[in-house]
C-alpha positions in Angstrom: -54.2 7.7 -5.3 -50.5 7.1 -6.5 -49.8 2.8 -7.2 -46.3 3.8 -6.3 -44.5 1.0 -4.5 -42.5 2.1 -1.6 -38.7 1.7 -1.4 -35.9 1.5 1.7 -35.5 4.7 0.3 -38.7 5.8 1.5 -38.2 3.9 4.5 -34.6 5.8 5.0 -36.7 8.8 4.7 -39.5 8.7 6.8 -37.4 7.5 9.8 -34.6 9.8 8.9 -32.1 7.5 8.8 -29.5 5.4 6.1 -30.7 3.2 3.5 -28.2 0.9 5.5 -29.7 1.1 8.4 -33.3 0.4 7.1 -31.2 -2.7 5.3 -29.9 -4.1 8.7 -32.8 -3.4 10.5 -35.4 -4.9 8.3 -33.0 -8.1 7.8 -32.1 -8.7 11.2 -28.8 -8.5 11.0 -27.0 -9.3 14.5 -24.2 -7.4 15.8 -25.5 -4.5 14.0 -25.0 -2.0 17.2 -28.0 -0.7 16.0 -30.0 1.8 19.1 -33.6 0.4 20.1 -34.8 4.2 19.6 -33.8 3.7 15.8 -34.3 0.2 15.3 -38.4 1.1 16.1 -38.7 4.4 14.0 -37.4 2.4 10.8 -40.0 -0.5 11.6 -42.9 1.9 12.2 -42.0 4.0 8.8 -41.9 0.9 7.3 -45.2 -0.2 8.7 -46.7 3.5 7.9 -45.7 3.0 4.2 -46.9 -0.9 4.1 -43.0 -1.2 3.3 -41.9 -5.1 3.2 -38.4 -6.1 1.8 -38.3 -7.5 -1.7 -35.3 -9.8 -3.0 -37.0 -10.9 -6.5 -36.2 -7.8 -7.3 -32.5 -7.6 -6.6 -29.8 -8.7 -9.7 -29.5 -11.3 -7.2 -30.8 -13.8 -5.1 -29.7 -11.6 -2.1 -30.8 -12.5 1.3 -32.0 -15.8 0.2 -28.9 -17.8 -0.2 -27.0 -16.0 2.5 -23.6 -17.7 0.5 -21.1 -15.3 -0.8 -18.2 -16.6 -3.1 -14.3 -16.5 -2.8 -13.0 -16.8 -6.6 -10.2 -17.9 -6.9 -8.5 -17.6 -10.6 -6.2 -20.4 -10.2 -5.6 -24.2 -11.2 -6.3 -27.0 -8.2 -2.2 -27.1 -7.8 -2.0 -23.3 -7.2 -4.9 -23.0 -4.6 -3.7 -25.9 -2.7 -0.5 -24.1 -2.4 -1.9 -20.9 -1.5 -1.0 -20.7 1.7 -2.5 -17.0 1.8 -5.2 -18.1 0.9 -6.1 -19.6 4.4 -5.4 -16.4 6.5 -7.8 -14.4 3.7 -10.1 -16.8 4.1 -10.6 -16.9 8.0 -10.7 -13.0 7.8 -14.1 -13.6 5.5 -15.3 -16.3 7.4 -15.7 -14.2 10.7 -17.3 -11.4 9.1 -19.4 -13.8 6.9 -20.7 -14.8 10.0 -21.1 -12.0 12.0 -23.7 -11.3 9.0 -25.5 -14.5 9.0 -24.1 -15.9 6.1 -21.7 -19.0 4.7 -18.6 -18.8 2.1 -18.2 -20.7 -0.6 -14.8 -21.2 -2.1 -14.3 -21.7 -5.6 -11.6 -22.1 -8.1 -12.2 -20.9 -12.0 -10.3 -21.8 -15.1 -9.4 -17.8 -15.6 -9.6 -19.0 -19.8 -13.4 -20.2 -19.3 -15.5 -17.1 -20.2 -18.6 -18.0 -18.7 -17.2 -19.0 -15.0 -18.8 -16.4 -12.8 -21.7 -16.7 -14.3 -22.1 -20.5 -13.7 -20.7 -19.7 -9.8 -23.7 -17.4 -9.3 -26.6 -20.0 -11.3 -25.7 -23.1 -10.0 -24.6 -21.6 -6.3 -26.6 -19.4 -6.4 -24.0 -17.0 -4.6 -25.4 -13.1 -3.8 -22.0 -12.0 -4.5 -18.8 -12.7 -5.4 -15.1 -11.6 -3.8 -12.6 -12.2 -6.2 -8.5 -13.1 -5.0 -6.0 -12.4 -7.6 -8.0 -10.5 -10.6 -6.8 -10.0 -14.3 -5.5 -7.2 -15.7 -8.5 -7.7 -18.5 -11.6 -9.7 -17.7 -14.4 -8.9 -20.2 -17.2 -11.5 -17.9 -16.8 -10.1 -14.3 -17.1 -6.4 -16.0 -20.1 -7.4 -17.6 -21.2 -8.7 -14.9 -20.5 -5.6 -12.0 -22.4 -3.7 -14.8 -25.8 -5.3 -14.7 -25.0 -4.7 -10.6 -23.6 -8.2 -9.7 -22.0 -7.4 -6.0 -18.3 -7.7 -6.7 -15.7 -7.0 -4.6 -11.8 -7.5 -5.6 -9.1 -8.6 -3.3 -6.3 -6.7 -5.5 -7.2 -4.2 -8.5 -8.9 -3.6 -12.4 -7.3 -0.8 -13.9 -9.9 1.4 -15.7 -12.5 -0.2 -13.9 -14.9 0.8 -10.9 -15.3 -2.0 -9.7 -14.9 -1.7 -5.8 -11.5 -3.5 -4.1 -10.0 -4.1 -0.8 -6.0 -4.6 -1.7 -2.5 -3.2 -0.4 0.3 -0.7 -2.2 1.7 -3.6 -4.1 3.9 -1.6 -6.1 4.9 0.0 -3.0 6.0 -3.0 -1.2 7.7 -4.5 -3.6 9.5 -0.8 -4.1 10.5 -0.9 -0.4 11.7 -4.8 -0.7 14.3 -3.8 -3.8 14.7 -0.5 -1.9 16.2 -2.1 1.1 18.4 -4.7 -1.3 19.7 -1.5 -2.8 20.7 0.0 0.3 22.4 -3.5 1.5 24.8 -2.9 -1.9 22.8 -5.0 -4.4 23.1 -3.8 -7.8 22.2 -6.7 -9.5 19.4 -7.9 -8.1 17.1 -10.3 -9.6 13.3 -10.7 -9.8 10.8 -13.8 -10.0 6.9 -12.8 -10.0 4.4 -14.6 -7.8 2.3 -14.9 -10.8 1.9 -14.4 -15.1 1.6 -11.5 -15.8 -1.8 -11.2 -16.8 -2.8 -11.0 -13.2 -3.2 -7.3 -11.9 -0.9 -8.2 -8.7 2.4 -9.5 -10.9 2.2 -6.5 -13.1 2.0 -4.2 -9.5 4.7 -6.0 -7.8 6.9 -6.2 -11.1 6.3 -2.2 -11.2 7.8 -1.7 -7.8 10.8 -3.4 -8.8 11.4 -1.3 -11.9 10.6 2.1 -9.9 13.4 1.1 -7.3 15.8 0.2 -9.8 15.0 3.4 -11.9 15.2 5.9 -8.7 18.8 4.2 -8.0 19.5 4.4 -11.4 20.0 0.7 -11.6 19.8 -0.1 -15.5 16.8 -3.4 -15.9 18.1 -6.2 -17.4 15.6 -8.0 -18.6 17.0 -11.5 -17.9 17.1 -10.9 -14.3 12.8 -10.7 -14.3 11.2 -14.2 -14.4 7.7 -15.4 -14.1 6.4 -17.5 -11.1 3.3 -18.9 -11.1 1.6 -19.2 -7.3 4.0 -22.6 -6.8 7.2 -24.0 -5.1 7.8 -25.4 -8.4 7.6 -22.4 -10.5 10.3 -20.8 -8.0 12.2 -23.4 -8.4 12.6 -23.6 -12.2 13.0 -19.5 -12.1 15.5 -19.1 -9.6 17.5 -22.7 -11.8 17.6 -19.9 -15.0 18.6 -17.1 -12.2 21.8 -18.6 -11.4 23.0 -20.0 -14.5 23.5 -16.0 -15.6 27.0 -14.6 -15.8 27.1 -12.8 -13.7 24.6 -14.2 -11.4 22.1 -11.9 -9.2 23.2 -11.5 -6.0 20.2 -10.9 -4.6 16.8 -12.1 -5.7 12.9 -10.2 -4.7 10.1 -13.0 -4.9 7.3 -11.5 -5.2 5.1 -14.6 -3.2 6.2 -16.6 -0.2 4.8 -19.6 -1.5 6.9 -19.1 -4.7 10.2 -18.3 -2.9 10.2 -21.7 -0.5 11.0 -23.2 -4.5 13.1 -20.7 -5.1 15.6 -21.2 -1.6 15.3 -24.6 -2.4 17.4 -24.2 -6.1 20.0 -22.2 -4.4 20.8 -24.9 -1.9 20.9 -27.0 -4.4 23.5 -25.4 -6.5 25.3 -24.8 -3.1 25.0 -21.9 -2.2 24.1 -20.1 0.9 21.9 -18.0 2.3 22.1 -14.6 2.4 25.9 -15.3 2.7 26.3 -16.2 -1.1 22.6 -14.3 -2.6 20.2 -12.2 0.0 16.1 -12.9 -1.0 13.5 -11.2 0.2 9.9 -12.7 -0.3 6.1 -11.3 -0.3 3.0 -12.0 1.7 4.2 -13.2 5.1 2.5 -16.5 4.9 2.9 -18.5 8.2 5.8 -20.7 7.4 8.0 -17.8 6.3 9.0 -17.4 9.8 10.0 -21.1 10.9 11.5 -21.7 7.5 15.0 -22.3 6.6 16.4 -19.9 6.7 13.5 -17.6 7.9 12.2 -15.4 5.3 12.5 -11.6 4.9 9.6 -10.8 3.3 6.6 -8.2 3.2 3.8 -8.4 5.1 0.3 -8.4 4.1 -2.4 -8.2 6.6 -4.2 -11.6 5.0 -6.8 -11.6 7.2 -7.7 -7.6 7.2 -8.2 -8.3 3.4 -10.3 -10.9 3.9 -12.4 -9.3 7.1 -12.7 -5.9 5.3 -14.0 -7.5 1.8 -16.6 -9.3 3.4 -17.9 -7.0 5.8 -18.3 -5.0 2.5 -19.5 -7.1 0.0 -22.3 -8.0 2.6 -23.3 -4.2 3.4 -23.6 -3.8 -1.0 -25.8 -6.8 -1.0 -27.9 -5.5 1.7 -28.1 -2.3 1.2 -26.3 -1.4 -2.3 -23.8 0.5 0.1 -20.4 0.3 0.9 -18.7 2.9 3.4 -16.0 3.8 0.4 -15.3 3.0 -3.2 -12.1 1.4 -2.3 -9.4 0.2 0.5 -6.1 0.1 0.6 -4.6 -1.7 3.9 -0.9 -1.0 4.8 2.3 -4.0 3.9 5.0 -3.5 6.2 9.1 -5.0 6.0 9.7 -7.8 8.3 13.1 -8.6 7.7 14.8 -12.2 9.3 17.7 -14.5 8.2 17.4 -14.6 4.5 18.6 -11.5 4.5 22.4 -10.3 6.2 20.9 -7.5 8.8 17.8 -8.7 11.2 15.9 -5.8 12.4 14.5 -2.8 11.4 
């Protein structure tokens, strides 16, 4: 007689059904819309086969802690500025608990190497969503290949590592494209973040593609880095307008990094979009009330966060996701800061 030990899988079989079905069946999971028919053939296979659910021996302390972590790769300053952040965060919140489970937000030092890996020891997190990744981060790919459940809000190049995000490059195209088609041929850009962050190097790409498809040449000292603050914008959008000739319109690529950046150009006296049009990124919830009202591109903050957790949960569960990646549609929302309301 075989001392096999039976798995979901043989669970999935025997009931002829998913692997995360057996998972939300066997876990409880509420909400699951899951028949009664079905719900009783995956308990008596699992009976049949003396099947119990194991999560020693899972990478991670799935099931037990029921606490997933938001990462957040930024300094105290930056994430108390994110204002975002918030909207991603009541996204993950409502699927967290539609699941059973809490959230834990975290902020890491993106130069300490060993960050993740402390979130998931001492917090003992089953899985991690990650806001804002690098471009290059050595840990978290260790990591997603000894089958940590990670999920990025934004995207690793030459990675597999699975992601909920938007077409950065292809808002940001469409901001630049519509400054273009207002007249703007000199048209400056500040970045929402350094650019060793996947989403500046995305957004800064959509800039360049619009300029190069209107055969705009790039000049170089028109690009300047933000970095997720007012007060980053604010010294960018200071070395904007002491060029000769000055840009006449300006593409934030952050919200939160253009309410610095409006604030320079009234200071130097200017007006808005009468003397320089600017169009910002994200669509946080002060864009809209502030002054002037910001043109901007919208990201569906709390569809990010929604759609990562529901995810992250299923791959803890079940090792399942329903695809490999999402992207979620940005859309232009144009108001005052720019001459022509409307669409």
């Amino acid at each position: 007689m075989s001392n096999k030990r039976s798995t979901s899988s043989d669970v999935a079989k025997l009931a002829g059904v998913s692997r995360t079905t057996v998972s939300f069946v066997l876990n409880n999971i509420p909400d699951s819309n899951i028949p009664e028919t079905t719900r009783q053939k995956v308990l008596d296979a699992a009976k049949q086969i003396n099947y119990h659910p194991d999560a020693s021996g899972r990478k991670l302390a799935s099931g037990k802690s029921k606490m997933i972590g938001l990462v957040r790769l930024q300094s105290t300053e930056q994430v108390f500025n994110d204002a975002f952040l918030l909207q991603v965060l009541v996204g993950l919140e409502q699927a967290a608990s539609k699941w059973g489970f809490h959230v834990l937000l975290k902020h890491i030092d993106h130069e300490k190497s060993d960050g993740y890996s402390q979130l998931i020891t001492e917090n003992h997190v089953d899985g991690i969503i990650l806001s804002g990744p690098l471009q290059n981060d050595p840990e978290l790919i260790k990591l997603h290949n000894e089958g940590v459940p990670i999920i990025l809000l934004g995207q690793m190049v030459n990675t597999d590592i699975p992601f909920v995000d938007v077409n950065a490059e292809l808002g940001s195209k469409t901001a630049v494209d519509y400054l273009i088609s207002s007249g703007h041929k000199r048209i400056g850009m500040i970045t929402n973040a350094k650019m060793d962050y996947s989403s500046a190097q995305q957004r800064k790409n959509g800039y360049l593609i619009a300029l190069e498809n209107a055969k705009i040449p790039v000049d170089e000292k028109l690009i300047k880095e933000g970095d997720f603050t007012p007060a980053s914008g604010y010294s960018a959008m200071k070395e904007l307008l002491t060029l000769s000739p000055a840009p006449t319109a300006v593409f934030v690529a952050s919200d939160v990094v253009a309410i610095g950046a409006i604030q320079a150009i009234k200071q130097a006296g200017m007006k808005i979009p009468q003397d320089i049009e600017i169009i910002g990124f994200d669509d946080i919830p002060m864009a809209e009330f502030y002054d002037p009202p910001l043109s901007t591109i919208r990201l569906p903050a709390y569809d990010l966060g929604r759609v990562a957790g529901d995810q992250l949960i299923k791959m803890i569960l079940s090792n399942e996701m329903d695809a490999p990646g999402f992207l979620l549609e940005t859309e232009l929302v144009l108001r005052e800061s720019t001459k022509h309301e409307g669409y």
